[in-house]
KEFI-136537 format. One record per residue (C-alpha): residue in three letters; x negated, y negated, z. Coordinates in Angstrom, 1 decimal, m for minus. Layout:
BEGIN
R res   east  north     up
R Ala      X      Y      Z
...
//
This chain:
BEGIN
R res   east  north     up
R Unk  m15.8 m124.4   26.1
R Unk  m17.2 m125.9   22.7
R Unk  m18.0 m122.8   20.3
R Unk  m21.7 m123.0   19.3
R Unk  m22.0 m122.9   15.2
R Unk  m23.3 m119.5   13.8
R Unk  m27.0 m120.0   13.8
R Unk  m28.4 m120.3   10.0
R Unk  m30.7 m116.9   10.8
R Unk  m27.5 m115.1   11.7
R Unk  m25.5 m116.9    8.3
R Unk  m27.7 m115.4    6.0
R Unk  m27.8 m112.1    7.6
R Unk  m24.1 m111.8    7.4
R Unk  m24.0 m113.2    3.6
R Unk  m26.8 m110.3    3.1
R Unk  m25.1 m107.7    4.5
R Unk  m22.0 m108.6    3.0
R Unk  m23.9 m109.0   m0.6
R Unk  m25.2 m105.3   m1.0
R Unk  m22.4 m103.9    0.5
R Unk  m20.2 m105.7   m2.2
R Unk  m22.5 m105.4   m4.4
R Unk  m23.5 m101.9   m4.1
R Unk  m19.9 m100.7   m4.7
R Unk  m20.1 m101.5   m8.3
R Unk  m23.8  m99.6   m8.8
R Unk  m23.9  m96.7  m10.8
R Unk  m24.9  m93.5   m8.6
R Unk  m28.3  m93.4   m9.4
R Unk  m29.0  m96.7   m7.8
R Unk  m27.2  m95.6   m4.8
R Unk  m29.6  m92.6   m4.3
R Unk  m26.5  m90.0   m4.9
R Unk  m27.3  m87.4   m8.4
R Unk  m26.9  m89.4  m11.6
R Unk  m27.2  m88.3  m15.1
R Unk  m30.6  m87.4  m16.2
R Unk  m31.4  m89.5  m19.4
R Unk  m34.2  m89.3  m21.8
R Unk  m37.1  m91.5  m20.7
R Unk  m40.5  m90.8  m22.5
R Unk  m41.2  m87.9  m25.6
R Unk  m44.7  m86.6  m26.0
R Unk  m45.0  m85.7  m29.6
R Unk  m46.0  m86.2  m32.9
R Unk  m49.0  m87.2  m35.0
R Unk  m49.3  m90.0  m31.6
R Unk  m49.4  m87.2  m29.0
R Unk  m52.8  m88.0  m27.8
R Unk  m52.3  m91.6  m27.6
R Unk  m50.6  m91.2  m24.2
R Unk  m52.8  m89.5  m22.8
R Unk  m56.4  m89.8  m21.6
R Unk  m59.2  m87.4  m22.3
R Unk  m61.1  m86.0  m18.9
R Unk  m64.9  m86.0  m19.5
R Unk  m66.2  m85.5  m16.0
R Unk  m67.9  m82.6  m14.2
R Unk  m65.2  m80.0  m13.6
R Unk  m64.0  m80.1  m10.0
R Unk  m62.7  m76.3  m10.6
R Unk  m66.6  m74.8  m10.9
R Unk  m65.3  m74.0  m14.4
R Unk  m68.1  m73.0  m16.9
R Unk  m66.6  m75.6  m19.0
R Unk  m67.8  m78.9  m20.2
R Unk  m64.7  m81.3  m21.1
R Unk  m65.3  m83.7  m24.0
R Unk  m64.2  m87.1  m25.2
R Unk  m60.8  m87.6  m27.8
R Unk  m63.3  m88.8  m30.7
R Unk  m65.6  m85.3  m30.3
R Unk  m62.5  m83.5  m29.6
R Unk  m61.0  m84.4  m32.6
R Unk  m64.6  m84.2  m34.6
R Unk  m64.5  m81.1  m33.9
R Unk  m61.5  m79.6  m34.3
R Unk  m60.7  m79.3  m30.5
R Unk  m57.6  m81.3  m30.7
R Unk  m55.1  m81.8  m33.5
R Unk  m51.6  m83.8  m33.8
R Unk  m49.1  m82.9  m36.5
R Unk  m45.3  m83.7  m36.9
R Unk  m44.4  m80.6  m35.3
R Unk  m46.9  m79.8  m33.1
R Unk  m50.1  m80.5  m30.6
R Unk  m53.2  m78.3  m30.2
R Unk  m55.6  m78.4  m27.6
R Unk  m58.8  m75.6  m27.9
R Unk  m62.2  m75.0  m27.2
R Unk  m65.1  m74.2  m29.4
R Unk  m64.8  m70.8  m30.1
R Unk  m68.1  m70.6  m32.3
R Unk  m70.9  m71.6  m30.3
R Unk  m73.2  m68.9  m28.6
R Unk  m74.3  m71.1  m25.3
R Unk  m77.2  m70.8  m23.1
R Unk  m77.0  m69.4  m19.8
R Unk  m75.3  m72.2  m17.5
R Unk  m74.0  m74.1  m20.5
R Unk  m70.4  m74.7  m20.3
R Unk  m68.3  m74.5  m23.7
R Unk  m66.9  m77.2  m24.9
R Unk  m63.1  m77.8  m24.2
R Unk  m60.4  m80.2  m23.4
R Unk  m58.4  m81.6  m20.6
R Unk  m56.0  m84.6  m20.6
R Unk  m53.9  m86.3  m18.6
R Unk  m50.6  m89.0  m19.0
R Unk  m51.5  m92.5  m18.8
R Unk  m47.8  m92.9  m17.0
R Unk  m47.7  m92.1  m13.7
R Unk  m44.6  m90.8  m11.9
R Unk  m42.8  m90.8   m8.5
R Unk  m40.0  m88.5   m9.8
R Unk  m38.0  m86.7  m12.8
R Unk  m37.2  m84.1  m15.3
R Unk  m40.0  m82.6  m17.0
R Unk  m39.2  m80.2  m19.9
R Unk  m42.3  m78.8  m22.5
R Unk  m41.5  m76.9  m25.3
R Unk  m44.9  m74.8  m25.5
R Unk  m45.3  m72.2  m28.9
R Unk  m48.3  m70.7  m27.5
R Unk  m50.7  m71.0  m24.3
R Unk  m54.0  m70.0  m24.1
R Unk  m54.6  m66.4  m22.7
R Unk  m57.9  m64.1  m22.9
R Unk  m60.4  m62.9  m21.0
R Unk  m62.5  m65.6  m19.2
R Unk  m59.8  m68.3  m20.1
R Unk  m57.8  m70.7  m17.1
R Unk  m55.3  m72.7  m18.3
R Unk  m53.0  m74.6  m17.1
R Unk  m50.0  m77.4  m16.9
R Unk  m49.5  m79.4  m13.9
R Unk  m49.5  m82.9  m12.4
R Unk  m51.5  m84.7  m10.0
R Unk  m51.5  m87.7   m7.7
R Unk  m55.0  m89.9   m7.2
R Unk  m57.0  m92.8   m7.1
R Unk  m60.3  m94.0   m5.2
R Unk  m58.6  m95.0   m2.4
R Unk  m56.5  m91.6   m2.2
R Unk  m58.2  m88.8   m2.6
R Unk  m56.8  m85.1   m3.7
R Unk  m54.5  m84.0   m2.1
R Unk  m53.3  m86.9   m0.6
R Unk  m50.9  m87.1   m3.6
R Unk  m50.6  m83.8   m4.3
R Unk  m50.4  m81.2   m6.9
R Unk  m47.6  m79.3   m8.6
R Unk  m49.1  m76.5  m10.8
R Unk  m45.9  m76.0  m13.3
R Unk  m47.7  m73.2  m15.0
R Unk  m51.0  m71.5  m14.2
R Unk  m52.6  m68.1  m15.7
R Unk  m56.1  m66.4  m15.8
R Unk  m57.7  m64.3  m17.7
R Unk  m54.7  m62.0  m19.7
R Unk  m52.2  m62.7  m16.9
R Unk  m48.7  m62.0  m18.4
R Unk  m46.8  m64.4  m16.3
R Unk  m47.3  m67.8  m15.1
R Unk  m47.5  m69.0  m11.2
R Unk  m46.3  m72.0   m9.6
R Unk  m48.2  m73.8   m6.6
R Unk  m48.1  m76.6   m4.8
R Unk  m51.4  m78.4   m3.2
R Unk  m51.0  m81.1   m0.6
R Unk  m52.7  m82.1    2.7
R Unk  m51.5  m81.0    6.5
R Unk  m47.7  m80.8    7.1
R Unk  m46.3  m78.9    4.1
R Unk  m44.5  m75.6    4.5
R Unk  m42.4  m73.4    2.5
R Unk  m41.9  m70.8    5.1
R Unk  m38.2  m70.7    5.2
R Unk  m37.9  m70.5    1.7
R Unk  m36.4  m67.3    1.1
R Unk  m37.9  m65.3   m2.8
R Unk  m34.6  m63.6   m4.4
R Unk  m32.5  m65.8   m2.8
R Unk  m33.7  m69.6   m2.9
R Unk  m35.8  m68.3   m6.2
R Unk  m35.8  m65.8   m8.5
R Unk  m39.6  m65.5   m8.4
R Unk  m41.6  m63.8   m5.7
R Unk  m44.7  m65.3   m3.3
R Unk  m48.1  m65.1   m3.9
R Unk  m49.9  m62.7   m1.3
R Unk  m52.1  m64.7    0.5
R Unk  m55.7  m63.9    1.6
R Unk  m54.8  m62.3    5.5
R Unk  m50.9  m63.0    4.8
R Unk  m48.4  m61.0    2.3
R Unk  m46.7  m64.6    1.5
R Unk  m48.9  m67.9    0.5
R Unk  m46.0  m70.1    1.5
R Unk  m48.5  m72.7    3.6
R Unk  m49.0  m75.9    0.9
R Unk  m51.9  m77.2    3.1
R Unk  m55.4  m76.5    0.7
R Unk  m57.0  m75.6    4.8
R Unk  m54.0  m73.5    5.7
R Unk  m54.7  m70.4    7.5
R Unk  m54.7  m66.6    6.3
R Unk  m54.6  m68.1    2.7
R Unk  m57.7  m68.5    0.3
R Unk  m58.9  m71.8    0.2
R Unk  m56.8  m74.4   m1.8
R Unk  m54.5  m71.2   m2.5
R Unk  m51.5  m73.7   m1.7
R Unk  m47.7  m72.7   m1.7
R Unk  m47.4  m70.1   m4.2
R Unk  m45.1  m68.7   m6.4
R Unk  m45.1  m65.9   m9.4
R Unk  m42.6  m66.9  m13.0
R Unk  m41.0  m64.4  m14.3
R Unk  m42.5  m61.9  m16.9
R Unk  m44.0  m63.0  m20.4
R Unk  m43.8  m66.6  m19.0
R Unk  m47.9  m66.7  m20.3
R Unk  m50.1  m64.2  m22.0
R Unk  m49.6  m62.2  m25.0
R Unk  m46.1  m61.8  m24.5
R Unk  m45.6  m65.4  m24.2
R Unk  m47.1  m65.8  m27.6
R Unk  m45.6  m62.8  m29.8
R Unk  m41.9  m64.4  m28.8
R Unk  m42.7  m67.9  m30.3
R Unk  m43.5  m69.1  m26.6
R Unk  m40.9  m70.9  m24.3
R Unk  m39.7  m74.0  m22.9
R Unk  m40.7  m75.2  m19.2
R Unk  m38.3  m76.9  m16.8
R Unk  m39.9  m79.0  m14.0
R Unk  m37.8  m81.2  m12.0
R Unk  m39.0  m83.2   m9.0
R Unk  m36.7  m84.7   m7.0
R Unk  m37.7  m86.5   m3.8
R Unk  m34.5  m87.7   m3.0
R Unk  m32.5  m84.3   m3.1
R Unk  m35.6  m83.1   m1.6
R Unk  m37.1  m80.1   m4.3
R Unk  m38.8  m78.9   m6.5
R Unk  m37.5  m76.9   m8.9
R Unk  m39.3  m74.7  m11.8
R Unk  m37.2  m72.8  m15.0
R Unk  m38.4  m71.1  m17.8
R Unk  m36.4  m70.1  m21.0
R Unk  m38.1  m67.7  m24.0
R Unk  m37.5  m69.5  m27.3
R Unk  m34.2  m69.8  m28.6
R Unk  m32.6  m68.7  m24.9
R Unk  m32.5  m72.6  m23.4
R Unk  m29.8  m73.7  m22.0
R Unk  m27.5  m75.6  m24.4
R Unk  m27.9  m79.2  m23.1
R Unk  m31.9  m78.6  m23.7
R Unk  m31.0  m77.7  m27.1
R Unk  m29.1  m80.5  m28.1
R Unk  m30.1  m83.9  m26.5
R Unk  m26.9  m86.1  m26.2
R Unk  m26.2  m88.9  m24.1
R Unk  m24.7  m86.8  m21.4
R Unk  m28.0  m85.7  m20.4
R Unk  m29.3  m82.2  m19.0
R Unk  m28.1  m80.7  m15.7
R Unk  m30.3  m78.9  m13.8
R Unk  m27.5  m77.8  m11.4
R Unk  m25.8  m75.9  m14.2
R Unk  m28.8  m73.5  m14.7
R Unk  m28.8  m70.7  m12.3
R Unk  m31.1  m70.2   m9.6
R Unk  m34.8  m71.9  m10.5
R Unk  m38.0  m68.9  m10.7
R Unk  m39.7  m71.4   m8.3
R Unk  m38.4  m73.4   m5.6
R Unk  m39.9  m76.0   m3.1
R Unk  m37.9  m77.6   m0.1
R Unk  m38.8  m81.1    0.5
R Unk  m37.8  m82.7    3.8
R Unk  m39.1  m84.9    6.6
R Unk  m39.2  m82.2    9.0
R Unk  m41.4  m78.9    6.4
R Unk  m42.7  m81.1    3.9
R Unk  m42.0  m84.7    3.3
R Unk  m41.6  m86.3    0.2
R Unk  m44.0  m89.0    0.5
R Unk  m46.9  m85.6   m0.1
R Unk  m46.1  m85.8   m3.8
R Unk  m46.5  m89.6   m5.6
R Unk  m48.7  m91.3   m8.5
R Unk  m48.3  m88.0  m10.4
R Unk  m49.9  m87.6  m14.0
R Unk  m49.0  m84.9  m16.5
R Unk  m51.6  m82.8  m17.4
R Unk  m52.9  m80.0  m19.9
R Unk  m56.4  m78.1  m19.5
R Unk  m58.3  m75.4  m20.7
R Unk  m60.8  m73.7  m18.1
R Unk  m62.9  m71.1  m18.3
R Unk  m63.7  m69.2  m15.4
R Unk  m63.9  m71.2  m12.2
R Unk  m62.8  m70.8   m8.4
R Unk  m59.3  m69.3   m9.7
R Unk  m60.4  m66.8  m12.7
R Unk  m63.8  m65.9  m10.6
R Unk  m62.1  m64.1   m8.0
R Unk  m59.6  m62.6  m10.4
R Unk  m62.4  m61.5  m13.1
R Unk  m63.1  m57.8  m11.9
R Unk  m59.1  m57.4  m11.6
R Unk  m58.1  m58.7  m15.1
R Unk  m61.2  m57.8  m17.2
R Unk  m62.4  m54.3  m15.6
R Unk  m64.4  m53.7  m18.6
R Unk  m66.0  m56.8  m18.9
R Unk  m66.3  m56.8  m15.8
R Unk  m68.6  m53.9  m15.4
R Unk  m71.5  m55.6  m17.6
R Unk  m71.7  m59.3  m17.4
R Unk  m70.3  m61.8  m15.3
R Unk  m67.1  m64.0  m16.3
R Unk  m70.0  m67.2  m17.2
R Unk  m71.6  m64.3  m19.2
R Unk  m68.8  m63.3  m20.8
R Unk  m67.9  m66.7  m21.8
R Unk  m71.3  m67.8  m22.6
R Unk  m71.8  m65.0  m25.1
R Unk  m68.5  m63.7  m26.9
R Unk  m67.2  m67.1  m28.4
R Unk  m65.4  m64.7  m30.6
R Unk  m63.3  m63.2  m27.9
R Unk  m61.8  m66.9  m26.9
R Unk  m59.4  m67.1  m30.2
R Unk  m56.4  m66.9  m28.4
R Unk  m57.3  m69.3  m26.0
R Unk  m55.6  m72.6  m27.3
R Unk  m52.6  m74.7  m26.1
R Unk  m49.5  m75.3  m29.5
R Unk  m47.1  m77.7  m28.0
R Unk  m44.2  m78.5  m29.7
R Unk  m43.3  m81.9  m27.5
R Unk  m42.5  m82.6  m24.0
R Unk  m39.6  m84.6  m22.6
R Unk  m39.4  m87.0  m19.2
R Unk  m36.4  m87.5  m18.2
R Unk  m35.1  m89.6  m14.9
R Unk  m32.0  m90.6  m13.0
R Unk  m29.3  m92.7  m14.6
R Unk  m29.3  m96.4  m12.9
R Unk  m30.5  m99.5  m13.2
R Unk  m32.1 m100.0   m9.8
R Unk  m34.4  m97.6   m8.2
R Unk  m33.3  m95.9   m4.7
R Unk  m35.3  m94.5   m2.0
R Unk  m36.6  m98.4   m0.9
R Unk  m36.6  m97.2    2.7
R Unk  m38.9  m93.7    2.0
R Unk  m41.3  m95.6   m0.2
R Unk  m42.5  m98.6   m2.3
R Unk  m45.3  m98.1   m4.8
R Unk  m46.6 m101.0   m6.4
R Unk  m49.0 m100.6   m9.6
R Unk  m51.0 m103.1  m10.5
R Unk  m51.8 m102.7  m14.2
R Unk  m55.2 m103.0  m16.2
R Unk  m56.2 m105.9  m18.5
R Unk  m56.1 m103.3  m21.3
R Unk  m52.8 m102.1  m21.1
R Unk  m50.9 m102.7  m24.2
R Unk  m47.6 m104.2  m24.1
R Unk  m44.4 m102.7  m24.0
R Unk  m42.2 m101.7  m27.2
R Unk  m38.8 m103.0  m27.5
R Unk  m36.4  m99.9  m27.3
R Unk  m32.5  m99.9  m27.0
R Unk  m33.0  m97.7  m23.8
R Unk  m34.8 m100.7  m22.8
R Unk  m32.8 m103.2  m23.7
R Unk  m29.6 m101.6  m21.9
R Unk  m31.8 m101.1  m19.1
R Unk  m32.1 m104.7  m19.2
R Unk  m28.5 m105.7  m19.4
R Unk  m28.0 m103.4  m16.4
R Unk  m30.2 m104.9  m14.2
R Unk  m28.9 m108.2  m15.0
R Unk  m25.5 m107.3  m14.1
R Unk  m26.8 m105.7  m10.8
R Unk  m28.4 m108.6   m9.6
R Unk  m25.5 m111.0  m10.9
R Unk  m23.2 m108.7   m8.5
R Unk  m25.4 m109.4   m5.5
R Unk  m25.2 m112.9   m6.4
R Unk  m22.2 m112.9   m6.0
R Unk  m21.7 m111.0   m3.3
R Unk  m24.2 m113.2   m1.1
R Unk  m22.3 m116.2   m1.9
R Unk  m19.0 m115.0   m1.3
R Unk  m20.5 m113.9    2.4
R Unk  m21.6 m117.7    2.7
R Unk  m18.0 m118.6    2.3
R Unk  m16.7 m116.2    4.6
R Unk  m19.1 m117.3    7.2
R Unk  m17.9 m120.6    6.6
R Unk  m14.4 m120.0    6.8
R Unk  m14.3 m118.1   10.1
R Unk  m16.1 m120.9   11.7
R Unk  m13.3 m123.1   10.8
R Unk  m10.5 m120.6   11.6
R Unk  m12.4 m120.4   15.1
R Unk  m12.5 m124.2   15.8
R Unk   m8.6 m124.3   14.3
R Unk   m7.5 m121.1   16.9
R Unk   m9.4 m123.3   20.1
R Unk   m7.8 m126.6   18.7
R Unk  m11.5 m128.3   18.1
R Unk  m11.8 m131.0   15.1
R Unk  m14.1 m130.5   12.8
R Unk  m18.0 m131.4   13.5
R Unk  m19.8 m133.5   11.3
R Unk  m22.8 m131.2   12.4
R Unk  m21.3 m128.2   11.3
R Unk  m20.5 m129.7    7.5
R Unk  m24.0 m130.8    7.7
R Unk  m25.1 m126.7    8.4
R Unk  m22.5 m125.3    6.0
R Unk  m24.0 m128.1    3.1
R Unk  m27.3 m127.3    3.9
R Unk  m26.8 m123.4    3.7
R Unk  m24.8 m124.1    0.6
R Unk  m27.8 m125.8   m0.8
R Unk  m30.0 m123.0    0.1
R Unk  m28.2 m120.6   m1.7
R Unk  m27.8 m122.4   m4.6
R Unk  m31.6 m122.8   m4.7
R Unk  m31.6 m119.2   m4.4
R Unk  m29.3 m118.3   m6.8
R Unk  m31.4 m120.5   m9.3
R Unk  m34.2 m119.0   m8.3
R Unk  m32.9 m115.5   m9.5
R Unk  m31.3 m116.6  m12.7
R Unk  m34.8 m118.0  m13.4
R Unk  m36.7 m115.0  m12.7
R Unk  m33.8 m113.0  m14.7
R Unk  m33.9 m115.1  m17.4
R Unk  m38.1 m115.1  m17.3
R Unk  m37.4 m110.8  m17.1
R Unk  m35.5 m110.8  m20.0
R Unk  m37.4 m113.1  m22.0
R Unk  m35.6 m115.9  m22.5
R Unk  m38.4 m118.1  m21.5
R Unk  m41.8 m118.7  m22.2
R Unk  m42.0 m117.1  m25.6
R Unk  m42.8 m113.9  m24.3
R Unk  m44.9 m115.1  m21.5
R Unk  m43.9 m114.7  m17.6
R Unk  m44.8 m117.7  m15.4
R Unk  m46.8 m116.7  m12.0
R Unk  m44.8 m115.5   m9.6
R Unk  m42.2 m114.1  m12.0
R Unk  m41.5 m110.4  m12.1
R Unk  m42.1 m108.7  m15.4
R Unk  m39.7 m105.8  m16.4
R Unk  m42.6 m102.7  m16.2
R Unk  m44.5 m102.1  m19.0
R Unk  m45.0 m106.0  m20.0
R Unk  m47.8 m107.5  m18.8
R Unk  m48.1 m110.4  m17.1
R Unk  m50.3 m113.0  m18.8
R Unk  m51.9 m116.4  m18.0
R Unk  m52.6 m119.6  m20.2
R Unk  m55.3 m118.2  m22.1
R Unk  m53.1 m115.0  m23.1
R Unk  m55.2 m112.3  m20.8
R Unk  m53.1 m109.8  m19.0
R Unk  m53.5 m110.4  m15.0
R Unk  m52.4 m108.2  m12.6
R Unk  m48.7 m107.4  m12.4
R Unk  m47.1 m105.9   m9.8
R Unk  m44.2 m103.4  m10.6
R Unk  m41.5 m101.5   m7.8
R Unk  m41.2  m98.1   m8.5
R Unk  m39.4  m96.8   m5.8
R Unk  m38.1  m93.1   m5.1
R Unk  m35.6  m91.2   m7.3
R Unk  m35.8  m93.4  m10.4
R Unk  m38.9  m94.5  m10.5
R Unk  m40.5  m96.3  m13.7
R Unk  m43.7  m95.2  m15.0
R Unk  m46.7  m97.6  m15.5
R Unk  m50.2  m96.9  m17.2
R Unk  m52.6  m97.6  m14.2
R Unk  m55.7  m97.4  m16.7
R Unk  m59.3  m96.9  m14.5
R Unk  m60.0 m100.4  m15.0
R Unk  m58.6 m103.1  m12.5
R Unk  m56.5  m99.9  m11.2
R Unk  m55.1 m100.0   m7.5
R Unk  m52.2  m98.8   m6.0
R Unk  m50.2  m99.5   m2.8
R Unk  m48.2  m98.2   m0.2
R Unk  m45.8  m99.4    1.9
R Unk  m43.4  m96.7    4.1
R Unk  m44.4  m93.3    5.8
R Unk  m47.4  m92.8    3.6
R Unk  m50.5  m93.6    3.5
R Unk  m50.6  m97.5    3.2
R Unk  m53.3  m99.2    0.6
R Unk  m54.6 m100.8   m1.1
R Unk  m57.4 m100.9    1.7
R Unk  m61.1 m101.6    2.2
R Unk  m63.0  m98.2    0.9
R Unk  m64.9  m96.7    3.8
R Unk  m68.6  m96.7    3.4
R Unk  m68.8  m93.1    2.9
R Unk  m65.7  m91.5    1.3
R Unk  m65.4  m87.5    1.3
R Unk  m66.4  m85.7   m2.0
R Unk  m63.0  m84.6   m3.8
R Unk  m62.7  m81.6   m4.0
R Unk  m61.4  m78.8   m6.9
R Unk  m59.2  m81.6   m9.0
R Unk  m60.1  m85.6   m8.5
R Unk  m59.8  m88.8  m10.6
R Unk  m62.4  m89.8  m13.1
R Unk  m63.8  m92.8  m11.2
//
């Protein structure tokens, strides 16, 4: 019988295959989704601090007696101030307010986004007080996904005079923690729910919990509060890792971090090296997938009473308590709110070693970035992420062309073993699909070569990919929409400014970006300014 040549579909399927399998061989572990090296990504500190963040000056979500002001009153008034060594966020601490006035105060959030990483703040002193609600956390949103449908991941969270911090996760349906076992998985204990001893339910509607209670989970002792203060503060560990599936939560008094937090070396920190986290969050397909957390933004806030402090205000402030409400309280005795002020020394995002991210078949974010985005800095750590992308995609290359010539050869080593001559046809095929993959080939070397800047004096063409952080621009030098992978465990950050924002989905969550319904549900407790 007269072999049939491989089909073209099936050629490049095999070359394909054959390429990433070769070619993920020579990947560093990070792009292979095993652990890899965290390395420093992105430091928040200095006289620029605030520059990387943006300043929340909508209603409070949180029913906070608060009102949360712009950075150019914040820093006319003295709310906000960056120095060498330090950042300070407060609240006007002079003002006697009218009842139902909320005192002013500040709340700010990253412009980068992120899908994963290691987040360590080195915080000298955190608000604490009667009446006060402060806290450090992230959050996932936009107008197409609404809180939760990102979730939340409170890293530290006190009221009132509260001596340690608690840890809580906030997501939609599907998110457990049940099986998570306190003094054994963590060192920490559960919060007691409202009908049920442990709030290990992550679900804001879940039952026999307060409403938006979440997962949650008490630090360890002078972790906030006075205590916290007195000892020069501490240093916060956060680390989110979707592909390992946790989330893990340390804290360290000043001067007790673990060495590799102390000195920051190439070799990066290890989190597996610390000892058993205070809080700890399984996340898996079957209790709580990872695609519950994404988009997430840093953020610090100052609150004053609200749905948290409010039900804790006759606990923590007995004596208050017994003649005014916590509004009252806050309204009247600006004087009492001194020690209620953030001092943070800086805070560190760190990510996966690897050039390529990992986690393409969990999820695919793409963010489209805003006509105000300012372009990226050259860095070293930029550069050398550069070179290592290159090199990844030049071993693909490679790889996809050496399975094009083993295709080719076992067709002839068929036709040789059946003692058929050659067919013109089949030279035809293999010259056609070694013309297609030169094309290809080209193709990438020009989009490399676009990537890296080689062409176009600093300007992409359309259609070429644009290493994140660089905008794309068009003829007349305005910055388009540019679409950037970040996918699972080493995901790159992008400013998604409110402007021109919009993200999208592709894998087992929620898939945008889409047509807004008519009538979209009112956020509630935390949202995105709109």
């Amino acid at each position: 019988a007269t072999p049939r040549p491989l089909p073209r579909r099936l050629s490049r399927r095999l070359a394909l295959a054959l390429g990433y399998a070769v070619g993920g061989g020579w990947l560093p572990a990070g792009a292979r989704g095993e652990p890899g090296l965290y390395k420093l990504r992105e430091s928040y500190q200095g006289e620029d601090f605030f520059s990387k963040f943006k300043f929340w000056t909508a209603t409070d979500p949180s029913q906070g007696s608060v009102r949360y002001v712009s950075q150019k009153e914040a820093l006319a008034s003295g709310l906000v101030k960056a120095t060498a060594t330090e950042a300070r966020i407060g609240a006007d601490t002079v003002t006697v307010l009218n009842p139902g006035e909320g005192r002013r105060s500040v709340r700010i959030q990253s412009r980068n986004a992120y899908n994963a990483g290691l987040f360590v703040a080195r915080i000298t002193h955190a608000p604490t007080g009667c009446g006060s609600w402060p806290a450090f956390w992230m959050y996932g949103e936009d107008q197409y996904h609404l809180w939760p449908m990102w979730g939340e991941y409170d890293i530290a969270e006190g009221v009132h005079v509260q001596g340690h911090a608690r840890t809580t996760l906030h997501t939609d349906s599907s998110c457990n923690q049940e099986f998570i076992q306190a003094g054994q998985d963590f060192q920490g204990s559960w919060e007691a729910g409202e009908s049920d001893p442990t709030a290990d339910i992550c679900d804001i509607d879940a039952p026999m919990q307060y409403y938006n209670q979440g997962c949650s989970q008490k630090g360890p002792a002078g972790s906030l509060g006075a205590v916290f203060n007195a000892q020069n503060g501490g240093t916060y560990a956060a680390e989110w890792d979707p592909v390992r599936g946790h989330i893990r939560t340390w804290f360290w008094p000043f001067g007790s971090e673990p060495f590799d937090l102390k000195v920051k070396s190439d070799f990066g920190p290890d989190p597996d090296a610390w000892g058993t986290p205070f809080s700890y969050f399984r996340l898996d397909p079957a209790s709580c997938p990872a695609h519950h957390f994404l988009n997430m933004r840093l953020v610090f806030n100052l609150n004053f009473c609200g749905d948290l402090a409010e039900g804790k205000w006759e606990e923590s402030c007995p004596e208050e308590a017994a003649h005014m409400t916590c509004a009252e309280f806050v309204e009247r005795h600006p004087e009492r709110l001194t020690e209620a002020f953030w001092s943070i020394a800086n805070l560190d995002v760190y990510q996966q070693s690897g050039p390529l991210p990992t986690g393409i078949g969990e999820r695919i974010m793409f963010d489209f970035e805003s006509s105000s985005a300012s372009p990226a800095v050259a860095t070293p750590a930029a550069a050398a992420r550069k070179v290592s992308v290159v090199l990844g995609i030049v071993v693909l290359v490679v790889g996809l062309a050496g399975g094009l010539f083993v295709a080719k050869v076992e067709l002839r080593r068929q036709r040789r073993v059946e003692g058929m001559p050659g067919d013109p046809g089949d030279e035809r095929m293999a010259a056609s699909l070694a013309e297609e993959a030169a094309a290809e080939v080209q193709a990438a070397l020009a989009s490399v070569a676009a990537w890296v800047g080689v062409a176009g004096a600093g300007q992409a063409s359309d259609g070429l990919p644009t290493m994140p952080g660089a905008p794309i621009c068009d003829g007349s030098g305005v910055a388009r929409h540019a679409p950037m992978i970040a996918v699972g465990h080493n995901s790159w950050s992008r400013d998604s400014e409110r402007s021109g924002s919009n993200v999208a989905l592709i894998g087992p969550g929620p898939v945008g970006p889409r047509t807004p319904p008519s009538s979209l549900p009112s956020p509630r407790r935390r949202f995105v300014e709109l």
